[in-house]
PASEBA-1860 file (N, C-alpha, C; in nm, 3 decimals):
! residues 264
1> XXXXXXXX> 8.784/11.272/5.086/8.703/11.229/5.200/8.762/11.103/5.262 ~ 8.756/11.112/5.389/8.846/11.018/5.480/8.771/10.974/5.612 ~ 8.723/10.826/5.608/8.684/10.794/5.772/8.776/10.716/5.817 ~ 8.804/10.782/5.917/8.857/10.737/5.998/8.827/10.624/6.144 ~ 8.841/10.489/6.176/8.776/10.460/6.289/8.907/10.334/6.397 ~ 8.875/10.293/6.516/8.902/10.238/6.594/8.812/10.141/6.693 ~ 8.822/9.991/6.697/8.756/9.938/6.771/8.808/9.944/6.934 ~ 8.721/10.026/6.952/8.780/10.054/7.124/8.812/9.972/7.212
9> XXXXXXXX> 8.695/9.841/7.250/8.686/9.723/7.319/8.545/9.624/7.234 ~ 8.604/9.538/7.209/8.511/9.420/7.183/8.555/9.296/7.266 ~ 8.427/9.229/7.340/8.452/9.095/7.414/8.291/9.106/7.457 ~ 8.325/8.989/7.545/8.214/8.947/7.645/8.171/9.053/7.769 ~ 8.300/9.137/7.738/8.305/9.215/7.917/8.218/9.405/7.863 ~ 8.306/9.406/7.775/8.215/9.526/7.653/8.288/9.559/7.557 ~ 8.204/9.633/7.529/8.205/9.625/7.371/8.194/9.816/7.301 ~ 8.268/9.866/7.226/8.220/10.028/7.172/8.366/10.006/7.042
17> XXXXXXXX> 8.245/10.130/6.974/8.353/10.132/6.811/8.345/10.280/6.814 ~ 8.445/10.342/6.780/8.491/10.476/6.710/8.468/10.481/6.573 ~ 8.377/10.579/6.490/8.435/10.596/6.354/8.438/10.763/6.366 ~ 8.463/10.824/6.288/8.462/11.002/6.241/8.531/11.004/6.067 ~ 8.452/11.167/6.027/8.460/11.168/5.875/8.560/11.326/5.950 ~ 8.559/11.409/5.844/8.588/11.491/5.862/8.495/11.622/5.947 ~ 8.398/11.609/5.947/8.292/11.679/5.990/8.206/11.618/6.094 ~ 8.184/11.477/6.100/8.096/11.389/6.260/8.232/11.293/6.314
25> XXXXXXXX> 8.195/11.240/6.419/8.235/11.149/6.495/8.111/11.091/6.550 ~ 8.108/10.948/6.579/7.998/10.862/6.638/8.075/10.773/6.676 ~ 8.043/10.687/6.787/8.060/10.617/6.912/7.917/10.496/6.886 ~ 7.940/10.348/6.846/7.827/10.288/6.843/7.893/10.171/6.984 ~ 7.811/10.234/7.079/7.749/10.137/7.193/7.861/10.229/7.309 ~ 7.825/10.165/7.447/7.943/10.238/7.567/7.946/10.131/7.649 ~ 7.991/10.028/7.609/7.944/9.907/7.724/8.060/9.865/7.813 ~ 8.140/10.001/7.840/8.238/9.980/7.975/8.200/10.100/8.002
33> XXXXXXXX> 8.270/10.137/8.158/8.206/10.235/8.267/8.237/10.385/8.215 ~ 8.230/10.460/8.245/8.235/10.597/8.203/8.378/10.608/8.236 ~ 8.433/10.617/8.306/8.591/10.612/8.321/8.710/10.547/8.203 ~ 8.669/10.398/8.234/8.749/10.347/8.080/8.689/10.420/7.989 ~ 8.611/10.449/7.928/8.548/10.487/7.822/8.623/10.599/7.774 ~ 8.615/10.690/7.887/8.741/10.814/7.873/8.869/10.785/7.824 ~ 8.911/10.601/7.928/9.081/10.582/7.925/9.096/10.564/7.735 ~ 8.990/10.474/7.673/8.989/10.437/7.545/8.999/10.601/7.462
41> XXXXXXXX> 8.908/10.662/7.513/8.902/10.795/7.380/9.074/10.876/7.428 ~ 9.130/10.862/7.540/9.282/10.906/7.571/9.349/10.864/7.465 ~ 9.335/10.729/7.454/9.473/10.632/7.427/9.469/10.645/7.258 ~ 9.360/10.699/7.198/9.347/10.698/7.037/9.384/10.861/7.021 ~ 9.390/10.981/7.115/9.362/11.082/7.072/9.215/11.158/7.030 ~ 9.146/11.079/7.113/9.011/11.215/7.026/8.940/11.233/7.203 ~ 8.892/11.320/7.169/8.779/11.390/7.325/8.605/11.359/7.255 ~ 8.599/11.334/7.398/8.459/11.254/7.411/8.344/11.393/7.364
49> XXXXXXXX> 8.396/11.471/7.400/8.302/11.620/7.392/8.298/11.604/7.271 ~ 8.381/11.590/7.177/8.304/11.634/7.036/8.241/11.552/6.964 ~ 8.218/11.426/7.003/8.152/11.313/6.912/7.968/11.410/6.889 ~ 7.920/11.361/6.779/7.823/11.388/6.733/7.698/11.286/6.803 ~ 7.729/11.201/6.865/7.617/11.116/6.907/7.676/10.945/6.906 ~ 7.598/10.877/6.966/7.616/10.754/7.023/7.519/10.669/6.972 ~ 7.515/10.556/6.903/7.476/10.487/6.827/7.467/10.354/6.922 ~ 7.332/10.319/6.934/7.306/10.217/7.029/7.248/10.067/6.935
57> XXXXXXXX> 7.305/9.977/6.971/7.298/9.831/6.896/7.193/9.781/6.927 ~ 7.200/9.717/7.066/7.096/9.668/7.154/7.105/9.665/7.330 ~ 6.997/9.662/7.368/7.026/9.744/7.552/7.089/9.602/7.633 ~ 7.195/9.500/7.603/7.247/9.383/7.680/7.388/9.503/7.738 ~ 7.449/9.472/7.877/7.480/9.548/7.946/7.637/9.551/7.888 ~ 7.708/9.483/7.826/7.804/9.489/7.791/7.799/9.584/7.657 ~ 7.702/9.604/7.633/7.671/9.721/7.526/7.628/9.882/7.567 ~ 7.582/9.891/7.687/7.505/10.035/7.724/7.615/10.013/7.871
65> XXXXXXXX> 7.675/9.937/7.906/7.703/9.955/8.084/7.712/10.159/8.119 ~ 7.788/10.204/8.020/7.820/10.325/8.024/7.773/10.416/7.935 ~ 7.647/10.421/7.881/7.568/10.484/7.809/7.535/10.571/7.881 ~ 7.462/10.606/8.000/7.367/10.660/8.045/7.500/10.790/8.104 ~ 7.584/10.749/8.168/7.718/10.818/8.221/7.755/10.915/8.096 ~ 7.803/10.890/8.021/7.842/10.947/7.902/7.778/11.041/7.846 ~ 7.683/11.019/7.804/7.524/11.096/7.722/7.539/11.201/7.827 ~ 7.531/11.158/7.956/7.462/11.288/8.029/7.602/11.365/8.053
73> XXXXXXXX> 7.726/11.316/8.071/7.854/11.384/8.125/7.882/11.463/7.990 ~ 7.879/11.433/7.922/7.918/11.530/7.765/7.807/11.579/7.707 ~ 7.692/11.522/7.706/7.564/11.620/7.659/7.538/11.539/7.538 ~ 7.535/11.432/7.506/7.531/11.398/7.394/7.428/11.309/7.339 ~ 7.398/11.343/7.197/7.250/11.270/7.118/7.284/11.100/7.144 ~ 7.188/11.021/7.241/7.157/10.937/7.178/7.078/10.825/7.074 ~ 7.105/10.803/7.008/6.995/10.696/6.866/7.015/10.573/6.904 ~ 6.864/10.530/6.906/6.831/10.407/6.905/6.707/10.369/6.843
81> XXXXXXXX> 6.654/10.240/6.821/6.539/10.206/6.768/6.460/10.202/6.877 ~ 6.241/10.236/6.888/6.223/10.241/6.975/6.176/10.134/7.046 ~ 6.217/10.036/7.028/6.197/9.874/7.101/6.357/9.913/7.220 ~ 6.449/9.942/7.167/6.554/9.957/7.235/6.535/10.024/7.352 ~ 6.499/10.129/7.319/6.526/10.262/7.417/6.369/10.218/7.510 ~ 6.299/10.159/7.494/6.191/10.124/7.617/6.304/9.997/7.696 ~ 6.344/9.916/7.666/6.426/9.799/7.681/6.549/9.851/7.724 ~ 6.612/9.956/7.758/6.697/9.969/7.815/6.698/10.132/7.886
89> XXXXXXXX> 6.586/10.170/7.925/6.556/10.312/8.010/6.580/10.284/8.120 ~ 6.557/10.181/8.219/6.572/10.153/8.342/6.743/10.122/8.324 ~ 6.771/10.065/8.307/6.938/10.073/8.307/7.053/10.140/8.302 ~ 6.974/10.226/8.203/7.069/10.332/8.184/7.056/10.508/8.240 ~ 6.906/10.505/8.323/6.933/10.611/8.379/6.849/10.730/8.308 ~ 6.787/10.853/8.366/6.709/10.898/8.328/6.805/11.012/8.192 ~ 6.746/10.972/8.083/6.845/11.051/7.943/6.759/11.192/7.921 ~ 6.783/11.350/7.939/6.686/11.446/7.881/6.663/11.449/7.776
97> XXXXXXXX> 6.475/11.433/7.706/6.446/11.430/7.615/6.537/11.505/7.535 ~ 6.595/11.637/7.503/6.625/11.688/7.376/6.758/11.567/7.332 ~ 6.839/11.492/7.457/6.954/11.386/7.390/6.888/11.297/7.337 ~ 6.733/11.221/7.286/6.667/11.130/7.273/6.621/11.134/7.123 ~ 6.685/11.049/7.098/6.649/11.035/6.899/6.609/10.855/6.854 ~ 6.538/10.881/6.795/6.525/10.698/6.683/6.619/10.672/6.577 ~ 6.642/10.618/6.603/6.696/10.549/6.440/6.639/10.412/6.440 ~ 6.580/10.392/6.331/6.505/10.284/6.288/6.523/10.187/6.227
105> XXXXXXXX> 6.495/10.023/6.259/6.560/9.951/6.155/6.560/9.958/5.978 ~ 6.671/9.936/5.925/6.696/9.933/5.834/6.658/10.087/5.774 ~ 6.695/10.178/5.840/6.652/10.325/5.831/6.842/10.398/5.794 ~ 6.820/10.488/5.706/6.921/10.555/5.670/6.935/10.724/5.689 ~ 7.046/10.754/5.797/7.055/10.839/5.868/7.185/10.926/5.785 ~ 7.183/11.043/5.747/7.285/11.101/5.696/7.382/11.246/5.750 ~ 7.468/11.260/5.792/7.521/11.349/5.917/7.619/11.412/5.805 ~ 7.636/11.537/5.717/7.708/11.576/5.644/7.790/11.440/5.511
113> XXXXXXXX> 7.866/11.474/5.523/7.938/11.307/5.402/7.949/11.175/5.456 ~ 7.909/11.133/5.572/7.817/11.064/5.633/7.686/10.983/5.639 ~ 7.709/10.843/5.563/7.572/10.802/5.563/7.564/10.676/5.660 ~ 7.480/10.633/5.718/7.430/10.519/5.842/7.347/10.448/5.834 ~ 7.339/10.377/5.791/7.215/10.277/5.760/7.231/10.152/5.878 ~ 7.148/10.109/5.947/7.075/10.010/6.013/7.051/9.898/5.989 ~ 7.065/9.784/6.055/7.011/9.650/5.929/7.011/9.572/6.086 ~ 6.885/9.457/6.097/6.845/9.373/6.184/6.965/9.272/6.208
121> XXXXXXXX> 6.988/9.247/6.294/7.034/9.111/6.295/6.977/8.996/6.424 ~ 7.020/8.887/6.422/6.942/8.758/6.515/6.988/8.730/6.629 ~ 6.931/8.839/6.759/6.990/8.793/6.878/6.894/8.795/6.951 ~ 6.881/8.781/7.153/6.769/8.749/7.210/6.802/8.919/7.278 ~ 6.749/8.987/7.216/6.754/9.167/7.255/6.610/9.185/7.192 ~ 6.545/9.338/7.247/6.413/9.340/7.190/6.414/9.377/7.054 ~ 6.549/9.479/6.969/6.545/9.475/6.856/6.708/9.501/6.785 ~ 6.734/9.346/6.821/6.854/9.463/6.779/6.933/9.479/6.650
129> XXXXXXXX> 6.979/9.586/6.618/7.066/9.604/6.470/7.156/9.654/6.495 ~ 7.293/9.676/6.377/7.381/9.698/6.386/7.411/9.788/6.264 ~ 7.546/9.823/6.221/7.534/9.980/6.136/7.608/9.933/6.059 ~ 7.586/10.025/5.926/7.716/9.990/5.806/7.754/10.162/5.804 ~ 7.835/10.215/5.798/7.902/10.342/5.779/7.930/10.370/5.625 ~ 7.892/10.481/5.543/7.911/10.493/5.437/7.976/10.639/5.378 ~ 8.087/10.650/5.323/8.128/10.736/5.290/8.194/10.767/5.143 ~ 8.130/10.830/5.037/8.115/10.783/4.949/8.145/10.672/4.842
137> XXXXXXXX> 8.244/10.662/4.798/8.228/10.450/4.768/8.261/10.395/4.926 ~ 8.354/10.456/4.985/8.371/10.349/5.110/8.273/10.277/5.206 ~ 8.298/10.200/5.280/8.190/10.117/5.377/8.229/10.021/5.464 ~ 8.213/10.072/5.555/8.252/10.019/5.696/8.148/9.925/5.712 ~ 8.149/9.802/5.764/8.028/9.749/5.815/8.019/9.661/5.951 ~ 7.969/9.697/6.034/7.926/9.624/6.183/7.839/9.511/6.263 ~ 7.909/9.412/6.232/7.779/9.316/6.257/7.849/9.179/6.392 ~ 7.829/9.234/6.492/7.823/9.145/6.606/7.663/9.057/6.682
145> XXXXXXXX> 7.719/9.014/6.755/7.571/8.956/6.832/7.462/8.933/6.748 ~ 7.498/8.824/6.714/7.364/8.772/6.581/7.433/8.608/6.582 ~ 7.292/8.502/6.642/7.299/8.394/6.607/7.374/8.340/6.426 ~ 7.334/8.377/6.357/7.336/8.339/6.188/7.372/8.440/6.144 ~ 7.417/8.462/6.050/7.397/8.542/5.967/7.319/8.530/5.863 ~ 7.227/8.591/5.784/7.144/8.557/5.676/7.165/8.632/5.585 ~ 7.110/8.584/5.452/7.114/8.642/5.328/7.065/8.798/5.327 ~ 7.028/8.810/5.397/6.914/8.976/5.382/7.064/9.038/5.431
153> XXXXXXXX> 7.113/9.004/5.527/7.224/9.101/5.619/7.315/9.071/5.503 ~ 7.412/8.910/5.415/7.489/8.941/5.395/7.466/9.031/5.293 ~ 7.328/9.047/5.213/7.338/9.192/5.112/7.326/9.307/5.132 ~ 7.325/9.298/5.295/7.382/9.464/5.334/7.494/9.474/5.332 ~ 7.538/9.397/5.375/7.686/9.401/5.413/7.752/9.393/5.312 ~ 7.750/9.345/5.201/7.849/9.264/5.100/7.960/9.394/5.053 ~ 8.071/9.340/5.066/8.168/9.426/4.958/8.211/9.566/5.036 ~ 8.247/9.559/5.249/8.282/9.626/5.279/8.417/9.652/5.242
161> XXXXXXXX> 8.492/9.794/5.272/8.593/9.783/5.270/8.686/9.763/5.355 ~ 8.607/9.758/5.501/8.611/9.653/5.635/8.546/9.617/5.682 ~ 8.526/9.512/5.765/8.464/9.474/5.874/8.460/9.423/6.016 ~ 8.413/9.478/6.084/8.403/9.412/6.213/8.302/9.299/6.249 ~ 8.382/9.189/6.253/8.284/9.094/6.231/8.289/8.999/6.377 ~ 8.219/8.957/6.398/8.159/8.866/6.523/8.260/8.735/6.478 ~ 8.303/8.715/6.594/8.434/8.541/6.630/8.421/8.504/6.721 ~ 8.280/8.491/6.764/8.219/8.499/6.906/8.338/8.369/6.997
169> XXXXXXXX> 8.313/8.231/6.964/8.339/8.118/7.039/8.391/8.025/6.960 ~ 8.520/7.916/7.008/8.501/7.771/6.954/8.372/7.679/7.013 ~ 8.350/7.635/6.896/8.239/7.509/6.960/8.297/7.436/7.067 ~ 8.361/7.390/7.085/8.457/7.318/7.141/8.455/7.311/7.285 ~ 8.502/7.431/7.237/8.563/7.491/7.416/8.420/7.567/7.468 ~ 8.306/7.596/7.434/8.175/7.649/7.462/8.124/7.486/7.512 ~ 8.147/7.394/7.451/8.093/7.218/7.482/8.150/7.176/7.595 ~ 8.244/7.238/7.634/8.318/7.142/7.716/8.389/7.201/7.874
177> XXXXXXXX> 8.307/7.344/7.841/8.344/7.441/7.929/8.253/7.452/8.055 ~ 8.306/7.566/8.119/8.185/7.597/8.302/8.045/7.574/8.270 ~ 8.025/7.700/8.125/7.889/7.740/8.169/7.792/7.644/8.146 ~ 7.642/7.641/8.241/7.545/7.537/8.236/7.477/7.556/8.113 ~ 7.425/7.422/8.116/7.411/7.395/7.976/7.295/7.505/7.911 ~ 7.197/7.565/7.979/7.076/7.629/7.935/7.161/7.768/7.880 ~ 7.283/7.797/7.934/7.388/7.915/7.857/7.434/7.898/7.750 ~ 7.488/7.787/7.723/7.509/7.683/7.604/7.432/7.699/7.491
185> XXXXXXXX> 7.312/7.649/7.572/7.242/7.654/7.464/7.220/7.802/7.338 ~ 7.165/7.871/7.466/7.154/8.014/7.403/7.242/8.058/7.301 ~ 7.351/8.048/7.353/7.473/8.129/7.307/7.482/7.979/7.165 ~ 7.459/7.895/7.127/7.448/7.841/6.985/7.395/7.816/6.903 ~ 7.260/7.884/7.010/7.129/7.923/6.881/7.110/8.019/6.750 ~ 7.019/8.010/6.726/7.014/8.118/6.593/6.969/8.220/6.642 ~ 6.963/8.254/6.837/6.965/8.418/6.914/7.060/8.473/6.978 ~ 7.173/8.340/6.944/7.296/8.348/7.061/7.411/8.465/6.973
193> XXXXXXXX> 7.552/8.402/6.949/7.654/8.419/6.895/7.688/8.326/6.785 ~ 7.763/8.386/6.689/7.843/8.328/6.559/7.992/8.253/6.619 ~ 7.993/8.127/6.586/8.090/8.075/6.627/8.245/8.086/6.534 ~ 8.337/8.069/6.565/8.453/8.060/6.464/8.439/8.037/6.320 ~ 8.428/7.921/6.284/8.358/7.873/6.157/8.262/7.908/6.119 ~ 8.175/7.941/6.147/8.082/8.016/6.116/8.093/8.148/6.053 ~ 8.145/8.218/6.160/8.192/8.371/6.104/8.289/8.365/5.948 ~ 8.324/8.279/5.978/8.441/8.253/5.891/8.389/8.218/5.735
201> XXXXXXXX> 8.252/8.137/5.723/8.199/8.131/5.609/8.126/8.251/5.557 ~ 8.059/8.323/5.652/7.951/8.452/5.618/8.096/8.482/5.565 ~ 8.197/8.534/5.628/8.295/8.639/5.562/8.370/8.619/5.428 ~ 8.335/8.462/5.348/8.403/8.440/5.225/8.280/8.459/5.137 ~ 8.162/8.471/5.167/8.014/8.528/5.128/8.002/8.642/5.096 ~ 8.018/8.760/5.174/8.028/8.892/5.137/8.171/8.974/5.145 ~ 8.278/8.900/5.188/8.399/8.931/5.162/8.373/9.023/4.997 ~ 8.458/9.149/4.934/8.467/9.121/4.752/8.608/9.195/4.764
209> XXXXXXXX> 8.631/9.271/4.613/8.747/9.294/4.530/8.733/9.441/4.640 ~ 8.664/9.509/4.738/8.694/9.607/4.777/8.782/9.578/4.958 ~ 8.734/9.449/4.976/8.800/9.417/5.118/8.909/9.438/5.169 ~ 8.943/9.475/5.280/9.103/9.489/5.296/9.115/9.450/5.428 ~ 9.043/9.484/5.506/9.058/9.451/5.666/8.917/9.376/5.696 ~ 8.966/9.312/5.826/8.841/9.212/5.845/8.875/9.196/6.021 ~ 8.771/9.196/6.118/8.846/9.223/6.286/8.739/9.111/6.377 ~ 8.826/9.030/6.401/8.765/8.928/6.462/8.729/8.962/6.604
217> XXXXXXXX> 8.620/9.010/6.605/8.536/9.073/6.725/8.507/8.977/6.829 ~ 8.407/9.055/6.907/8.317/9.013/7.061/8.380/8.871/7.075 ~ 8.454/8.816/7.082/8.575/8.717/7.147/8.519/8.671/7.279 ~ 8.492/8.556/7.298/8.408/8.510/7.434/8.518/8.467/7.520 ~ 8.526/8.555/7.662/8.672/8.571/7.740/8.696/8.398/7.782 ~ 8.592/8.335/7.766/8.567/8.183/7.870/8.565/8.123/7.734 ~ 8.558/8.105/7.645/8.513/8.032/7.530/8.609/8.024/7.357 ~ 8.703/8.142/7.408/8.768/8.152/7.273/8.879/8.215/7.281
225> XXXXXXXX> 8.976/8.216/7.221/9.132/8.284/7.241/9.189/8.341/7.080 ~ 9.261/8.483/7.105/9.238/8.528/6.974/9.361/8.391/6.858 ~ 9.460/8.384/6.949/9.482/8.288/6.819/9.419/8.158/6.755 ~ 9.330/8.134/6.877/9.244/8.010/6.815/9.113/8.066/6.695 ~ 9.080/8.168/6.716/9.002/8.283/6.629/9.087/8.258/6.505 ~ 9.150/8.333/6.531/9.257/8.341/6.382/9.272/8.203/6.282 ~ 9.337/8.114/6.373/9.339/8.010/6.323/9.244/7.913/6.236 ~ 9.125/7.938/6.347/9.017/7.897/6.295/8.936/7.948/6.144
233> XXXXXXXX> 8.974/8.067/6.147/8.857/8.142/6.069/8.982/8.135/5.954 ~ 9.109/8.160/5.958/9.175/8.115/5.844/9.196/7.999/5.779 ~ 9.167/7.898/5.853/9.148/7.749/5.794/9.039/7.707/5.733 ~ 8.905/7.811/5.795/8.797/7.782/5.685/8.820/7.833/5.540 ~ 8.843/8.000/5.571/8.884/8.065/5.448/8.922/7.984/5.335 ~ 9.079/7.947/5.388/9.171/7.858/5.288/9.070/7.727/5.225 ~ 9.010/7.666/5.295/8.918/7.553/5.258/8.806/7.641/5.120 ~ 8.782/7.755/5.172/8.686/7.753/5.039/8.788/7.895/4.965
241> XXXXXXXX> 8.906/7.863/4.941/8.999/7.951/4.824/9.056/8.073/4.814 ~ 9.062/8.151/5.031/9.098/8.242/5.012/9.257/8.275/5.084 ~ 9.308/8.338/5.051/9.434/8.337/5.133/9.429/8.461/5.153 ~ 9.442/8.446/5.299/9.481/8.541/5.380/9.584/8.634/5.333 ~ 9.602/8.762/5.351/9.700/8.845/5.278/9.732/8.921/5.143 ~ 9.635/8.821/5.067/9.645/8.822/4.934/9.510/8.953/4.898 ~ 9.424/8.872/4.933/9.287/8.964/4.925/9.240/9.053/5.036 ~ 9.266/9.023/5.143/9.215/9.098/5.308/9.333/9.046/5.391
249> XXXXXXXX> 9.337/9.142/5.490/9.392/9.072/5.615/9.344/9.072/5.752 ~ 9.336/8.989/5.806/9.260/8.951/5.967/9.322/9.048/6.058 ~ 9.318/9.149/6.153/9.294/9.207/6.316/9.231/9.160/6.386 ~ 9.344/9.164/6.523/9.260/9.130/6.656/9.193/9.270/6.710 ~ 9.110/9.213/6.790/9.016/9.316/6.881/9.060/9.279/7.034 ~ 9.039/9.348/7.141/9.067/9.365/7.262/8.979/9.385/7.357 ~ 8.918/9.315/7.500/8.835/9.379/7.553/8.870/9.513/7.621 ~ 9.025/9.511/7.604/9.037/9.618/7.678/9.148/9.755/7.608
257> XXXXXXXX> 9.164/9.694/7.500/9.252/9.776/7.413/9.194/9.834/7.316 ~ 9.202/9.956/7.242/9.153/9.968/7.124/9.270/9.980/7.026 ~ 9.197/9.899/6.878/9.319/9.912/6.760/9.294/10.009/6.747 ~ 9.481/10.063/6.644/9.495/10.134/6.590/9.397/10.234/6.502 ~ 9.408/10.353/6.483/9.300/10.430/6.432/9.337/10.455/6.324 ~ 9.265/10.376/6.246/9.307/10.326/6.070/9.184/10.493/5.968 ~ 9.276/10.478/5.862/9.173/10.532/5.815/9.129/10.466/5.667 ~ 9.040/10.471/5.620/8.930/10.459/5.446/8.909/10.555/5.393
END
């Protein structure tokens, strides 16, 4: 048994992940236009027609921009929790009930050798969560757009054998930058985004002996640069005893590229 996945686009501008087993494919979020969305499923090799369904995080537009396009152009199930799907119906366009499914927080969804579990995380959305992928020992786990991370999430998460993890911003350059300060604020609250250092400690927390890859995600286009990411989140590491290479190794993410289509 083999999953296979690809982070299509993660940033500020949007955001969607590829995984597939041998038997499903799922798509969690569409938050570029129906067109790129296509250019991304080109450039990895797979067709949009056969995914099994679309896995929705939370309804902020860099997450759904191209939800509603998609679902209806290929026919396809979407899941969401139902705080979500009231919170993002007007946006995305009228969906026919039979494409309309729940998935519930912290709810575990199973699609052939395929398991999906749900878990909350802390942002200003009406509910939003994010997914861990499970295939038998393996485990993918997904956790962007969340002020903090907390203990409840890192024991969902703990001991992926990757992750896509949130590298939202430097403090720094978020302090000293355009946006007004009431944006600021948000974005460094415990509803906003995970900053460099930050991310960087949750990940020596539930990092374990199964880790191998680790993908410094949703990258703030005004606020953060991937080698300052890198840099950053490896200098915490090293501070509390891990070296890079040895135990995991760091990937970039792209708003407009998707990595390589790795498999677990």
């Amino acid at each position: 048994m083999t999953m296979h996945f690809s982070v299509l686009a993660s940033g500020s501008t949007g955001n969607a992940f590829y995984v597939e087993t041998e038997d499903h494919s799922f798509l969690v979020d569409a938050g570029l236009s129906g067109k790129q969305m296509e250019a991304l499923f080109s450039e990895i090799g797979r067709d949009m027609s056969k995914l099994s369904g679309i896995l929705v995080t939370h309804e902020h537009s860099d997450h759904i921009k191209g939800l509603g396009v998609v679902a209806r152009r290929y026919n396809l199930p979407i899941y969401a929790n139902d705080n979500t799907w009231q919170a993002m119906e007007r946006s995305i366009g009228e969906i026919p009930l039979e494409q309309k499914f729940t998935f519930g927080m912290e709810q575990v969804k199973t699609f052939g050798s395929l398991e999906i579990e749900s878990f909350g995380v802390s942002h200003d959305a009406a509910e939003p969560m994010f997914y861990i992928f499970h295939q038998g020992d393996k485990k993918i786990a997904l956790i962007t757009d969340t002020g903090y991370v907390s203990d409840r999430m890192k024991g969902m998460i703990s001991n992926a054998d990757v992750y896509i993890f949130e590298s939202n911003h430097d403090v720094g350059m978020l302090r000293m930058g355009k946006y007004p300060w009431s944006v600021k604020r948000r974005i460094l609250s415990d509803v906003g985004h995970v900053c460099n250092e930050d991310a960087a400690i949750a990940m020596s927390e539930v990092a374990g002996d199964k880790t191998k890859r680790i993908y410094l995600a949703h990258l703030s286009l005004d606020n953060n640069m991937k080698d300052l990411a890198r840099m950053s989140v490896e200098q915490t590491l090293q501070s509390r005893g891990i070296a890079i290479g040895e135990q995991f190794s760091l990937y970039d993410t792209d708003p407009k590229k998707p990595t390589e289509l790795v498999s677990v």
